[in-house]
C-alpha positions as CSV (number, residue, x, y, z in Angstrom):
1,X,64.5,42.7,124.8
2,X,61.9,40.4,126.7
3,X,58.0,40.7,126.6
4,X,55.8,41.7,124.2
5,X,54.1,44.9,123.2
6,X,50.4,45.7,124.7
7,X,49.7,48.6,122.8
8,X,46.1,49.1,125.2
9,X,46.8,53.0,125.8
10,X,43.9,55.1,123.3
11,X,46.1,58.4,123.8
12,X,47.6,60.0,120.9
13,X,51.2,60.2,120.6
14,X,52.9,63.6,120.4
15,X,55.1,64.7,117.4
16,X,58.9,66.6,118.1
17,X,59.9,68.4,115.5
18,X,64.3,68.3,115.6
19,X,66.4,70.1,113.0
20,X,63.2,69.8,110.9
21,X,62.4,66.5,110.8
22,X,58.8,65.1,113.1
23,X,59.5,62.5,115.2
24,X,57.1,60.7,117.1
25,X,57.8,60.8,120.6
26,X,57.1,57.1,121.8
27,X,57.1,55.7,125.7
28,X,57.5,52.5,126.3
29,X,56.6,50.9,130.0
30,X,58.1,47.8,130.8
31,X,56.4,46.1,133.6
32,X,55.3,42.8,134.9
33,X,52.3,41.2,137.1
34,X,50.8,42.0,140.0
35,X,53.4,45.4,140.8
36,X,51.9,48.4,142.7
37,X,54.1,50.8,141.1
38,X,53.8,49.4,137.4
39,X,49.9,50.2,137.8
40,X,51.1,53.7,139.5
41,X,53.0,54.5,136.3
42,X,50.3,53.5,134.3
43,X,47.8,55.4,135.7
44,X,49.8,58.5,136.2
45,X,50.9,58.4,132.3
46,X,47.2,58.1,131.6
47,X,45.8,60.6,133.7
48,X,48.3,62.9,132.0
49,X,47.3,62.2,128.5
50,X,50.3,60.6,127.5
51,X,50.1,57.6,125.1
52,X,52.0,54.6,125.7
53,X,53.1,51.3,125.2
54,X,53.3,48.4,127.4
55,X,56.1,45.2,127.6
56,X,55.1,42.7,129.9
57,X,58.2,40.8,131.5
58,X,56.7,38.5,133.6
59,X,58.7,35.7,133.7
60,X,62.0,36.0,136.0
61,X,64.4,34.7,133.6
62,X,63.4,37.3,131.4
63,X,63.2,39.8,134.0
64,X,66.8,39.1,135.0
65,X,67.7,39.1,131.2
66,X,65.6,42.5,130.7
67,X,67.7,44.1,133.6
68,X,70.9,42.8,132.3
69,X,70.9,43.8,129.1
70,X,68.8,47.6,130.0
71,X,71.7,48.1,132.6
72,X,74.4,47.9,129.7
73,X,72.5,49.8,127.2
74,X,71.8,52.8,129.6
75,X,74.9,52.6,131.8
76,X,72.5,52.3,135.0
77,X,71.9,49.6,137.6
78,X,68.0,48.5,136.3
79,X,66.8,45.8,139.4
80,X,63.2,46.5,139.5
81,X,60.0,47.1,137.6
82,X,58.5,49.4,135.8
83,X,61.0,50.8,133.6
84,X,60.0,53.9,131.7
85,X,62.2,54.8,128.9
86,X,61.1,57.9,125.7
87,X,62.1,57.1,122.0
88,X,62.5,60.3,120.0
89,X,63.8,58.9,116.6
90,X,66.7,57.0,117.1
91,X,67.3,58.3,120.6
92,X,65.9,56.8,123.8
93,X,65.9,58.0,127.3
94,X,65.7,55.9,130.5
95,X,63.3,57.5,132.8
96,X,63.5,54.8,135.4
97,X,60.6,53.7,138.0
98,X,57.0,55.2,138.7
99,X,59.1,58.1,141.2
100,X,61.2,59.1,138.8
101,X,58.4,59.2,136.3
102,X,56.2,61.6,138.4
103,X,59.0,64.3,138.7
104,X,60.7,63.7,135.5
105,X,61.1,66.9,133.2
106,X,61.9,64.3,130.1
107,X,58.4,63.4,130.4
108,X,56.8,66.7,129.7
109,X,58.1,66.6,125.7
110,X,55.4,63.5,125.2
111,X,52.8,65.3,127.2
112,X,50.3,66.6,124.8
């Protein structure tokens, strides 16, 4: 997908151990310029302890590209930024926006 990684979080990432095998639990915040809510998320996943990575969309084309193609990969209507999603291994899990983020209980397996 669009943007590229700002890996700026110093939190550790948290390991899930599945059918005995560790995988490291990964979020990944897609977000753009000058967005209250992006900031919010940030914050909020920081203040929590919770490593993770940043894509910066900030173009529109590749906004509208991002929400095109994360709208047929996770069956959902994506129209605004941030984007939260998990990656446990080879599974990922669409959290959505900074409201969803807050009273997510996906979001507690990457808490440390």
């Amino acid at each position: 997908m669009a943007g590229e990684p700002d890996n700026r979080s110093k939190n550790r990432k948290n390991p899930t151990i599945i059918l005995g095998e560790i995988y490291m639990i990964r979020v990944i915040v897609y977000s753009m310029d000058m967005c209250p809510y992006c900031e919010k998320a940030k914050a909020w996943l920081t203040s929590a302890g919770i490593a993770y990575e940043e894509i910066r969309i900030d173009s529109k084309s590749e906004r509208r590209r991002f929400y095109e193609e994360a709208s047929r990969k996770y069956g959902v209507a994506i129209k605004s930024m941030p984007q939260v999603v998990i990656v446990e291994g080879d599974k990922e899990t669409l959290i959505g926006g900074h409201d969803r983020l807050i009273t997510s209980e996906d979001i507690k397996r990457a808490m440390p």
